[in-house]
BAFI-254791 format. One record per residue: z, y, x of N, C-alpha, C in turn; residue in three letters. Coordinates in steps of 0.1 Angstrom, whole numbers, padded with zeros to 4 digits, always signed. Last residue first. Example, Ala and Ser with C-alpha at 12.3 -4.5 7.8 and 13.67 -1.06 7.14 Angstrom:
2
+0071-0022+0128+0071-0011+0137+0079+0000+0129Ser;+0078-0057+0132+0078-0045+0123+0078-0033+0132Ala;
***
This chain:
317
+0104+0255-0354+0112+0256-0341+0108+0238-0336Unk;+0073+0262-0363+0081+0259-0368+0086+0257-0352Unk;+0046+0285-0375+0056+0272-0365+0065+0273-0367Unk;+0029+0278-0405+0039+0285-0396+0041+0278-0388Unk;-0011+0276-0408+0005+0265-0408+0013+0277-0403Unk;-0024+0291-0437-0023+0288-0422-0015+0284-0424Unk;-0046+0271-0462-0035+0279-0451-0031+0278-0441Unk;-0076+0267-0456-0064+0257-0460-0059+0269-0459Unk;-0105+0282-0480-0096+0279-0464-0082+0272-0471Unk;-0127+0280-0494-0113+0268-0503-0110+0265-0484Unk;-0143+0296-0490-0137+0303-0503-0129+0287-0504Unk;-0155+0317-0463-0151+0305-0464-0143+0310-0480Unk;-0188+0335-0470-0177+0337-0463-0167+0326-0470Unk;-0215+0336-0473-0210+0334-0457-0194+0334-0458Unk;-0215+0350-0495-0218+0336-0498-0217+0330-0483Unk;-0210+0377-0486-0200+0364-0500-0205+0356-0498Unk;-0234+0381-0477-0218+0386-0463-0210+0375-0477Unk;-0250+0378-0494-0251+0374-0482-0240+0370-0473Unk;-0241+0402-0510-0244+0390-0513-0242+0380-0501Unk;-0249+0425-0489-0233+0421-0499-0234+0406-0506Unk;-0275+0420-0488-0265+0421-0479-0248+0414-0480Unk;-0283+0427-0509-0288+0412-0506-0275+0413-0495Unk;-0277+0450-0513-0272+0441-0526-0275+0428-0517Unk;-0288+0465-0496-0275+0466-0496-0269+0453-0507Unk;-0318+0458-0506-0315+0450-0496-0296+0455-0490Unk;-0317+0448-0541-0318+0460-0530-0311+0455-0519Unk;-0329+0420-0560-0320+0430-0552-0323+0441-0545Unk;-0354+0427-0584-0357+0421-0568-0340+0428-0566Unk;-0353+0423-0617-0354+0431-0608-0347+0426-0597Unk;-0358+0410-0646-0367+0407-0629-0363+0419-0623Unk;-0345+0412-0675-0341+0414-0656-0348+0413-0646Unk;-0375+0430-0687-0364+0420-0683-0355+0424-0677Unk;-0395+0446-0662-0394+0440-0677-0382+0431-0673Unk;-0402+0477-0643-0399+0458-0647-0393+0458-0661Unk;-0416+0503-0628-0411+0497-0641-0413+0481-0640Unk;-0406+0523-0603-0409+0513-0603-0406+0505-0618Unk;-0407+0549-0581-0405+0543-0594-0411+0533-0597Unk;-0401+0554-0546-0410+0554-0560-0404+0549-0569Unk;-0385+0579-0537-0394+0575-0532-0405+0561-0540Unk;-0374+0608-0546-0377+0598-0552-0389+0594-0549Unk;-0355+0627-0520-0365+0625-0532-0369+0610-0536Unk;-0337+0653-0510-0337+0645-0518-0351+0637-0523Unk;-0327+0676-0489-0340+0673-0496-0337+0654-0499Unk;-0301+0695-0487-0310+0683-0479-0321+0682-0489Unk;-0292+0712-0505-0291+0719-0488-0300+0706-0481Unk;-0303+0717-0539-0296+0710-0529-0299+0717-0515Unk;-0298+0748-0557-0308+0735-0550-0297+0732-0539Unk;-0283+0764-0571-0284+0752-0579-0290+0740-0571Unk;-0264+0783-0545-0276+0782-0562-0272+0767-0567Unk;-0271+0754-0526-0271+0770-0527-0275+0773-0538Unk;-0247+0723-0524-0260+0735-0528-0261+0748-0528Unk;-0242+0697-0505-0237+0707-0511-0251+0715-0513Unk;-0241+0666-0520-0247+0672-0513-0246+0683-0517Unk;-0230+0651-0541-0223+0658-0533-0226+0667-0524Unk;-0255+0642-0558-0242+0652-0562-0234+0655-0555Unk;-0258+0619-0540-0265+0630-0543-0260+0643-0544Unk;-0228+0604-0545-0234+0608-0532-0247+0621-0533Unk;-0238+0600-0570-0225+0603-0569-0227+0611-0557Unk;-0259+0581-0571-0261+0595-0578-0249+0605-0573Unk;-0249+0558-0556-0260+0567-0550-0262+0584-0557Unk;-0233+0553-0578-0224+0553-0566-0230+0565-0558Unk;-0250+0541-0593-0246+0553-0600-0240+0561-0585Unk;-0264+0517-0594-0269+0529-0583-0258+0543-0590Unk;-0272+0503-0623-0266+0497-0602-0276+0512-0599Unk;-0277+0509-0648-0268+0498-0645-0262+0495-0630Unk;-0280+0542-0666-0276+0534-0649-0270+0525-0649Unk;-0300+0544-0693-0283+0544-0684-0285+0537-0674Unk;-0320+0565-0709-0317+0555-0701-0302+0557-0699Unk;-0327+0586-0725-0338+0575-0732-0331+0565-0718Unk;-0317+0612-0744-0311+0604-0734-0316+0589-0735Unk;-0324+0643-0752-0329+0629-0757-0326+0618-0741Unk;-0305+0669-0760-0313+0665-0743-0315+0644-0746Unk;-0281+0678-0771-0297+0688-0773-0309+0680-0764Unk;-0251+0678-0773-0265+0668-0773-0277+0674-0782Unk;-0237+0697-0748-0242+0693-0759-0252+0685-0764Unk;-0221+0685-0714-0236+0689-0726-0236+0686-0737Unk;-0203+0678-0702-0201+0683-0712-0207+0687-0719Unk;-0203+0646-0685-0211+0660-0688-0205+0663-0699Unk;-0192+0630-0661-0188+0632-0676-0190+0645-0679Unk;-0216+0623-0639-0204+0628-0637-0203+0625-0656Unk;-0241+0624-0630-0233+0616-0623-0220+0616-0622Unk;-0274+0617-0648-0255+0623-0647-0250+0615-0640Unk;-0307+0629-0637-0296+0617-0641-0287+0623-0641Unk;-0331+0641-0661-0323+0644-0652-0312+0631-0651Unk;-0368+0654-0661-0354+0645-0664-0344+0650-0655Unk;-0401+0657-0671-0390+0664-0663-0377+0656-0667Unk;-0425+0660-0685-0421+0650-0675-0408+0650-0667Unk;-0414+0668-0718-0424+0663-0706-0423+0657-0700Unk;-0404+0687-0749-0403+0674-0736-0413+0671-0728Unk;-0394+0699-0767-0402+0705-0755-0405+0698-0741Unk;-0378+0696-0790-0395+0690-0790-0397+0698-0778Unk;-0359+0730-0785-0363+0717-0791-0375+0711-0790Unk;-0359+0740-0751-0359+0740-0763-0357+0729-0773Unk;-0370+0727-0725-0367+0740-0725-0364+0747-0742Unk;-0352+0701-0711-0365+0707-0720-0360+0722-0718Unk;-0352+0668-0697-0347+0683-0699-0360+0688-0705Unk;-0339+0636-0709-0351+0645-0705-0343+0656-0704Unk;-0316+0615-0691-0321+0624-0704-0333+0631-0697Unk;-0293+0590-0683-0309+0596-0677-0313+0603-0690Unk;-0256+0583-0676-0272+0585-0685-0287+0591-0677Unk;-0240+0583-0655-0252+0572-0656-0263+0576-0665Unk;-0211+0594-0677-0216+0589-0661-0233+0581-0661Unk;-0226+0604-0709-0212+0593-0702-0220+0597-0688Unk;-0233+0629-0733-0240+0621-0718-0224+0617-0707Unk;-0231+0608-0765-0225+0620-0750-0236+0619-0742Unk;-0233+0590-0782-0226+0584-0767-0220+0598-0761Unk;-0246+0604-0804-0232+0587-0802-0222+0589-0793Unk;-0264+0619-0793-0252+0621-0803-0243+0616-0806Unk;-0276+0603-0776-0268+0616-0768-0259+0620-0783Unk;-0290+0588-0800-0284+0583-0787-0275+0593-0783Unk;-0302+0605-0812-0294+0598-0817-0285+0592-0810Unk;-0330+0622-0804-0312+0623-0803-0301+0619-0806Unk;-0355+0626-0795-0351+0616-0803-0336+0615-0799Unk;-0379+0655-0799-0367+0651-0793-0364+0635-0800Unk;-0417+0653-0786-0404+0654-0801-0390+0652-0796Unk;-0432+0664-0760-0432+0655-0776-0421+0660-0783Unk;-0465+0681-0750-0447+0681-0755-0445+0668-0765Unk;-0485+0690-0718-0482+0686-0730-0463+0681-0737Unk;-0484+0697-0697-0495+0700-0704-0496+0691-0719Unk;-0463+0695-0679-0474+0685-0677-0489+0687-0685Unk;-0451+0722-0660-0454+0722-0673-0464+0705-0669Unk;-0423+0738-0642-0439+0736-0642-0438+0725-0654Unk;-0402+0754-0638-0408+0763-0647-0424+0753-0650Unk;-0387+0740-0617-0381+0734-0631-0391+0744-0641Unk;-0402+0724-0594-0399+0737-0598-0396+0739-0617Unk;-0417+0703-0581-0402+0704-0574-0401+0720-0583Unk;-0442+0700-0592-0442+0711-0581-0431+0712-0576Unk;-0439+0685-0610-0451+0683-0602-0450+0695-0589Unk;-0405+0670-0618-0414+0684-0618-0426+0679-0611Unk;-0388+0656-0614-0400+0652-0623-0411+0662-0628Unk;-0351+0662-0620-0364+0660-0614-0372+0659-0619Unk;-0317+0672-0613-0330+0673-0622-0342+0670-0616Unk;-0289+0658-0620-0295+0660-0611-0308+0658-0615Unk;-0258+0671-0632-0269+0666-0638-0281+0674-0622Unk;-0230+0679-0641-0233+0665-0632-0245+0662-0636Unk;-0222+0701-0649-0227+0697-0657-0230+0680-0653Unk;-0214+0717-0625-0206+0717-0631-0213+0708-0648Unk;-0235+0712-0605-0226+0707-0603-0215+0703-0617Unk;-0269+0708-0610-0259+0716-0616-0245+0708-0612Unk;-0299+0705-0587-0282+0702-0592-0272+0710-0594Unk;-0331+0699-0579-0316+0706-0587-0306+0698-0592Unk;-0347+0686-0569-0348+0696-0566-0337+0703-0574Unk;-0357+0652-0560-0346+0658-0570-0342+0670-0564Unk;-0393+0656-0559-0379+0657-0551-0371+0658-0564Unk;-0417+0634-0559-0410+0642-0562-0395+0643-0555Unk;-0428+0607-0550-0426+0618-0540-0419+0627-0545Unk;-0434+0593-0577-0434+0592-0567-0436+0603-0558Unk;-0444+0599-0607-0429+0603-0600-0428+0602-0587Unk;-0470+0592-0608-0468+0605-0611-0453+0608-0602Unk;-0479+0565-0610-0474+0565-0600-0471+0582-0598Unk;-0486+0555-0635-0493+0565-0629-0489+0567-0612Unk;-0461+0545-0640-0472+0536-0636-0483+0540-0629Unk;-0446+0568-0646-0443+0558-0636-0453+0547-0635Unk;-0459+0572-0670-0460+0584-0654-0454+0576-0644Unk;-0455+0555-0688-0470+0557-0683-0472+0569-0671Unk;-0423+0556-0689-0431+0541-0682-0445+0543-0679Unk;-0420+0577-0696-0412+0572-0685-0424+0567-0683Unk;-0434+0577-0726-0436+0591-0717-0436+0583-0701Unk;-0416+0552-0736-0428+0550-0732-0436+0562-0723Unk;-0393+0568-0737-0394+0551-0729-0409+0556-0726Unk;-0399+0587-0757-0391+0596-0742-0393+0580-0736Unk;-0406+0569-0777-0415+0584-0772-0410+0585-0757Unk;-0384+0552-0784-0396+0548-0780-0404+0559-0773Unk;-0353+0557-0786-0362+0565-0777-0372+0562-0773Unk;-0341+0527-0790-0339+0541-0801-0344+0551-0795Unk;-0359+0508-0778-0355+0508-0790-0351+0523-0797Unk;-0361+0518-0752-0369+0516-0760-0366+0518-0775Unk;-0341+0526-0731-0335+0526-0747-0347+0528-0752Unk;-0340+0512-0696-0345+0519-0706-0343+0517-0720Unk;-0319+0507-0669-0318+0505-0683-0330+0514-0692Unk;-0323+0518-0636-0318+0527-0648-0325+0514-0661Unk;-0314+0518-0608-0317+0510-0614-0314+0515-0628Unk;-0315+0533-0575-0305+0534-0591-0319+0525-0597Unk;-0311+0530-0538-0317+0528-0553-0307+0531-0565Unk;-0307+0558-0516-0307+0545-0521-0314+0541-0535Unk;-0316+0585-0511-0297+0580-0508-0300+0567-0509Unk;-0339+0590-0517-0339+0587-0504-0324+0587-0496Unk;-0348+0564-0539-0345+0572-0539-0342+0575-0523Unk;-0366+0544-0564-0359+0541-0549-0357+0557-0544Unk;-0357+0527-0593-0359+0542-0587-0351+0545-0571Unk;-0369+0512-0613-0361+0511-0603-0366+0520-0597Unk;-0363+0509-0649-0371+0511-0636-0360+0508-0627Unk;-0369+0484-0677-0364+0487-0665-0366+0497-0659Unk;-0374+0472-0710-0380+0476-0698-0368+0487-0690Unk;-0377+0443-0730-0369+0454-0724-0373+0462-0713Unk;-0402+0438-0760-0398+0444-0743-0388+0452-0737Unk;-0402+0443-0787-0399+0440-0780-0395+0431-0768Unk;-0438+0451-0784-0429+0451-0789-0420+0440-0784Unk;-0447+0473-0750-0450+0457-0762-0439+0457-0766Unk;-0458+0508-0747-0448+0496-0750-0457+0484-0756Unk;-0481+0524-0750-0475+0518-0738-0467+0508-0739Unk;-0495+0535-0775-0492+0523-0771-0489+0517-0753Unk;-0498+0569-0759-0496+0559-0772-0500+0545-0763Unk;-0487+0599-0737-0497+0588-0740-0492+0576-0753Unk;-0496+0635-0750-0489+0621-0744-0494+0607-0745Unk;-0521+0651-0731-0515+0647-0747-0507+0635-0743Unk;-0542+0662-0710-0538+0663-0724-0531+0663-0734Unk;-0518+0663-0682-0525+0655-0694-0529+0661-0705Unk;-0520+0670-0646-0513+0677-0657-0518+0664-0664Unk;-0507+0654-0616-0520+0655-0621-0510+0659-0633Unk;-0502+0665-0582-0497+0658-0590-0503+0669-0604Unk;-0502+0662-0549-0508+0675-0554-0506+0663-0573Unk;-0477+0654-0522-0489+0648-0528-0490+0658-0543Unk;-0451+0657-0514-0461+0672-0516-0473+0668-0520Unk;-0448+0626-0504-0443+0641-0507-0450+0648-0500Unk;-0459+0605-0497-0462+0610-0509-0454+0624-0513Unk;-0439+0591-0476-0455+0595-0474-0465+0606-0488Unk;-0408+0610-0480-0417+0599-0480-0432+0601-0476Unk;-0384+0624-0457-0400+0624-0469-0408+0612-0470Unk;-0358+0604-0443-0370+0616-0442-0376+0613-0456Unk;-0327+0602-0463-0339+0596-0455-0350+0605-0448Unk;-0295+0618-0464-0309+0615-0471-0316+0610-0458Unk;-0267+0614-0463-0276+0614-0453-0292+0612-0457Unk;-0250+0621-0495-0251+0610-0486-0263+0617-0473Unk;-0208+0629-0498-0225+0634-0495-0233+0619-0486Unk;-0188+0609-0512-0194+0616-0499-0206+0625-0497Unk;-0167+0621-0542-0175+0617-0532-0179+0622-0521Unk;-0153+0630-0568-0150+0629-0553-0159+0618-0548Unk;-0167+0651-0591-0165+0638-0590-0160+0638-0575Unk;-0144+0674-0612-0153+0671-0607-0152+0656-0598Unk;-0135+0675-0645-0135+0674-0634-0144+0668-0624Unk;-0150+0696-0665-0145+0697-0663-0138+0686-0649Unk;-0175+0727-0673-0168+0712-0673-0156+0711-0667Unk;-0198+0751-0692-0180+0747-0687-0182+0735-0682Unk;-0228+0748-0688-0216+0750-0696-0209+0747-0689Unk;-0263+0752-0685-0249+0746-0681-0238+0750-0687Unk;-0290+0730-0697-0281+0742-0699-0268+0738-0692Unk;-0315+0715-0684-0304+0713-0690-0297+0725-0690Unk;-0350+0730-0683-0340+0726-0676-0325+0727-0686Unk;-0375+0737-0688-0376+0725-0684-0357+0723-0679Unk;-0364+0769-0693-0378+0759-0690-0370+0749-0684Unk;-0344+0788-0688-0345+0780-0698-0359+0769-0699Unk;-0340+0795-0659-0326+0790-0667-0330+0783-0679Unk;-0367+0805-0656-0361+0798-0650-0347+0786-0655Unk;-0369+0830-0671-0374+0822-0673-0368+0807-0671Unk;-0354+0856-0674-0347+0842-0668-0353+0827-0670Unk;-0364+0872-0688-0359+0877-0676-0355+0867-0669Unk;-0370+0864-0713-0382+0866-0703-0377+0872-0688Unk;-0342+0860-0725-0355+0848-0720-0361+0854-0710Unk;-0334+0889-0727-0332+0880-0723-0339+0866-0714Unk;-0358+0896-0745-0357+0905-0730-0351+0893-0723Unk;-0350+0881-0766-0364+0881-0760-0364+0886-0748Unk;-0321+0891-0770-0326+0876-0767-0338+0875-0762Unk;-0323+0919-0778-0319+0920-0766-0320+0899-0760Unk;-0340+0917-0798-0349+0922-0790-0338+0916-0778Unk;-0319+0909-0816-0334+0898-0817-0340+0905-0801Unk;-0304+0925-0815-0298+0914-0809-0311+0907-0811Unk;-0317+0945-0832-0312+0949-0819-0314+0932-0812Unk;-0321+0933-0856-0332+0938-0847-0330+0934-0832Unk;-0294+0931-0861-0302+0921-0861-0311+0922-0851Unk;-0291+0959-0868-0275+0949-0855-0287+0941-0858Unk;-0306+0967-0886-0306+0975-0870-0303+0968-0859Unk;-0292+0950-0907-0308+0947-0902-0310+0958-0888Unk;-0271+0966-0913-0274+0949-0907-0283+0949-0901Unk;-0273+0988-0919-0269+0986-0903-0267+0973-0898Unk;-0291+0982-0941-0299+0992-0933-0291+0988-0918Unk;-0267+0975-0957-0281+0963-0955-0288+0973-0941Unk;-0255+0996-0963-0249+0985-0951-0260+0978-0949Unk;-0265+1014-0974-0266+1018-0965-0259+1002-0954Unk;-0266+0997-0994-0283+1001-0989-0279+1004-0978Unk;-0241+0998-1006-0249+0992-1002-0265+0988-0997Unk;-0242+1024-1009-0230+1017-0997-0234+1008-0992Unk;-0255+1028-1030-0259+1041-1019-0251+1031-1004Unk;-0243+1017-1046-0256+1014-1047-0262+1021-1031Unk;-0221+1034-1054-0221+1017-1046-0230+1015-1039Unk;-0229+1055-1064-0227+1059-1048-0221+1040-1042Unk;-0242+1044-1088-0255+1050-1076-0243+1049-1066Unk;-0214+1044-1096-0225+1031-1098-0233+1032-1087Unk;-0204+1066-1101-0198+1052-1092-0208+1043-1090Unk;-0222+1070-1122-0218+1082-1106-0216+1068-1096Unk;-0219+1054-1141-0232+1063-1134-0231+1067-1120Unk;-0192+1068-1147-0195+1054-1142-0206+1050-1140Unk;-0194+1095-1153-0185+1090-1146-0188+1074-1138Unk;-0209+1093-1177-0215+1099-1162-0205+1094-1155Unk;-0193+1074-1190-0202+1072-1187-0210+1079-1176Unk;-0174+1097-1197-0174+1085-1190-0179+1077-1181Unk;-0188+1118-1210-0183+1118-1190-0180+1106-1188Unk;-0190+1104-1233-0201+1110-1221-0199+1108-1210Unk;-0167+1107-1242-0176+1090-1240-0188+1092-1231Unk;-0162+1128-1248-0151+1124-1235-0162+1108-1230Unk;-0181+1137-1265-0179+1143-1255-0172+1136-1242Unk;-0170+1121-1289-0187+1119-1280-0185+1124-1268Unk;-0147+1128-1289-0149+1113-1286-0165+1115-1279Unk;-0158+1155-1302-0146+1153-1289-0149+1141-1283Unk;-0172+1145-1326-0180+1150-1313-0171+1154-1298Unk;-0154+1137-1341-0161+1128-1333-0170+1136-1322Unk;-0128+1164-1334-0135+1154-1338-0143+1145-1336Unk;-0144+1193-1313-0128+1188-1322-0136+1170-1334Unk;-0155+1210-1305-0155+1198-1298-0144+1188-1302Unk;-0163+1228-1315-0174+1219-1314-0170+1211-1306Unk;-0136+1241-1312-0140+1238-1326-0151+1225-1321Unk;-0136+1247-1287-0127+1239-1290-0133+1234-1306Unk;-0152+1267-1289-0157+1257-1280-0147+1244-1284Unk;-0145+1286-1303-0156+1283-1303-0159+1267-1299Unk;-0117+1297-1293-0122+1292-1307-0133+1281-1304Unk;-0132+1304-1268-0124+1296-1269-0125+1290-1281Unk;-0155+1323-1280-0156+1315-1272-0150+1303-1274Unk;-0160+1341-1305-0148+1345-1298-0151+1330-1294Unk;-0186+1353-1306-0181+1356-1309-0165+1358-1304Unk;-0208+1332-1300-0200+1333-1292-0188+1345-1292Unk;-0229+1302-1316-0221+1314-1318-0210+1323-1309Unk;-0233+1277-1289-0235+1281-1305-0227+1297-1305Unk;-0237+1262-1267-0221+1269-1270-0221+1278-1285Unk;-0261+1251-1262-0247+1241-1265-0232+1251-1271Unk;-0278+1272-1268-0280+1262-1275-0263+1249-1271Unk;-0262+1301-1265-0270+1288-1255-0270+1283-1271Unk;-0255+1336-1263-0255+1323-1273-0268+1313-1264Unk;-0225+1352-1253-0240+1352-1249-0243+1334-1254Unk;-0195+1360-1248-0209+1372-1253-0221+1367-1254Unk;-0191+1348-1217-0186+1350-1230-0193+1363-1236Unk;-0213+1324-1202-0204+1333-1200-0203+1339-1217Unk;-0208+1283-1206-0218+1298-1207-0206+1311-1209Unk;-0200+1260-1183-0193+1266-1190-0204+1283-1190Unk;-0220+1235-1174-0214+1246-1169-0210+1254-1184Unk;-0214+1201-1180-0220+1211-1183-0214+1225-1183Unk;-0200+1173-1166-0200+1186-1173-0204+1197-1171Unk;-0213+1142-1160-0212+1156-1154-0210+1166-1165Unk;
***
C-alpha cells in the first residue's frame, strides 16, 4: 500500500525536509531505497492477493457447507415423509420388459389369516446342521414355489428363513405388494404392512445378488437400509433391475410360473386387487420334497400315456 502523499510546506517523518517536495521525494527515493520502496509494494501487493484468495476461499467453503446442510435437511424431511417407500421394502427403479402372463384366481384365506404374529428379541443361532441343503415349500394361494435355500453363502438370511418358518411365523401372511416394474412380490410382514418391524436386524450377505443380479426366481430379503434385515422378503418374477443392495438367500426351482401369475394380478398403487397369501411354509432337507398334486397330475397323465404306439396303417386302394 502506498503511503499518502504529505501536503507541500509541512515536515512528516517519511517526507523529511519540505522545502521544495518534488526534489524531495525523488531524492529519498533514488537508489536502494527506490528498490526498497518498489520491493515493498510488491510485497503489499502480494499480501493483498493473498488475503483476497484467502477471502474466496472461506467464502466458497461457507456455500458448500449451506448446499450440504440444505440437501442433508431436505433428505431427512424426505424419509420422514415416506416412511413407507423406505422400511422394509425393495426400491424401485426403471425396468425393463414386462412379463406376459395370466393373472391367477387366488384361493380363499386360509385358516391362519389375520392370525396375531409374534415380534423376537434377537435373531436366532444355530439353526443350521452343517452341511445340509435346505428347501421350503411355499404353498401359496396361486399354487406352490419351491425355493432352493443358499445356506452356504447366506447362512444369516437361510437360517432367519428356516427358524420363522418352523415357528410357523409365515403362515397366513399375505403377499401384500407388488412392484410391477421391479418384478418383486413382497411379504412377511406380521401385519401385511411393509412399515412392521420383528424386533430385531441382521447383517446384509451380498455376494450372491452381486454375482447373479436378481435373475427370474430369486428370493431376497427387503430392508430398509443396510444390515436392516428381518422377516420380510420378496420373490422375482421377472429380470429385476435392482441394484444389489437386497441379500438374496434363495432361487425358485418349481413354481416360478405361479409367481408369474401373482404378478399379473392387477394393482392399485403397489397392492394387489385379490388377496394373495401364503398358505404355509414348509422347510425340507435335501430333495425330499412331496410333488404338488399339479405335478402328481402331470406325471400321472405321462406315465398313462402309450410311448412305443405302432403307426397308423394308410389305406391303401
Amino acid at each position: 500500500m502506498v503511503p499518502a502523499r504529505p501536503a507541500a510546506g509541512r515536515r512528516t517523518p517519511e517526507a523529511g525536509p519540505t522545502e521544495h517536495p518534488s526534489k524531495d521525494r525523488e531524492h529519498a527515493l533514488s537508489g536502494k531505497q527506490h528498490k526498497r520502496e518498489i520491493k515493498r509494494r510488491k510485497q503489499e501487493q502480494r499480501a493483498a492477493a493473498a488475503r483476497a484468495e484467502r477471502q474466496r476461499t472461506i467464502f466458497t467453503v461457507i456455500v458448500i457447507g449451506v448446499v450440504m446442510a440444505m440437501g442433508a435437511v431436505l433428505v431427512l424431511v424426505s424419509l420422514d415423509d415416506d416412511d413407507r417407500a423406505v422400511a422394509d421394502a425393495p426400491t424401485q427403479v426403471p425396468t425393463a420388459d414386462a412379463v406376459d402372463a395370466e393373472p391367477c384366481v387366488p384361493a380363499a384365506a386360509p385358516d391362519t389369516a389375520g392370525a396375531v404374529k409374534p415380534t423376537f428379541d434377537a435373531a436366532p443361532a444355530e439353526v443350521l446342521e452343517e452341511g445340509t441343503d435346505y428347501r421350503a415349500v411355499v404353498e401359496t394361494s396361486c399354487g406352490r414355489v419351491v425355493v432352493d435355500l443358499l445356506e452356504e453363502a447366506t447362512p444369516q438370511a437361510v437360517a432367519n428363513f428356516v427358524f420363522l418358518a418352523r415357528e410357523g411365523f409365515y403362515d397366513g401372511l399375505q403377499i401384500f405388494r407388488n412392484v410391477p416394474s421391479i418384478f418383486a412380490l413382497q411379504t412377511g410382514a406380521g401385519d401385511n404392512d411393509a412399515t412392521w418391524q420383528i424386533g430385531y436386524a441382521f447383517d446384509d450377505e451380498l455376494s450372491v445378488a452381486q454375482e447373479e443380479g436378481y435373475t427370474p426366481g430369486s428370493v431376497a430379503m427387503a430392508n430398509s437400509g443396510p444390515n436392516t434385515n428381518g422377516s420380510q422378503f420378496f420373490f422375482v418374477y421377472g429380470q429385476s433391475p435392482l441394484p444389489p443392495d437386497y441379500t438374496k438367500f434363495g432361487q425358485v426351482v418349481e413354481g416360478l410360473d405361479v409367481l408369474e401369475t401373482i404378478g399379473a394380478i392387477p394393482v392399485e398403487g403397489e397392492t394387489p386387487t385379490e388377496d394373495v397369501y401364503m398358505e404355509s411354509v414348509t422347510i425340507v432337507t435335501g430333495d425330499d420334497v412331496a410333488p404338488s398334486e399339479t405335478a402328481a397330475t402331470d406325471a400321472a397323465a405321462t406315465d398313462a400315456a402309450p410311448t412305443d404306439a405302432a403307426p397308423a396303417e394308410t389305406a391303401t386302394d
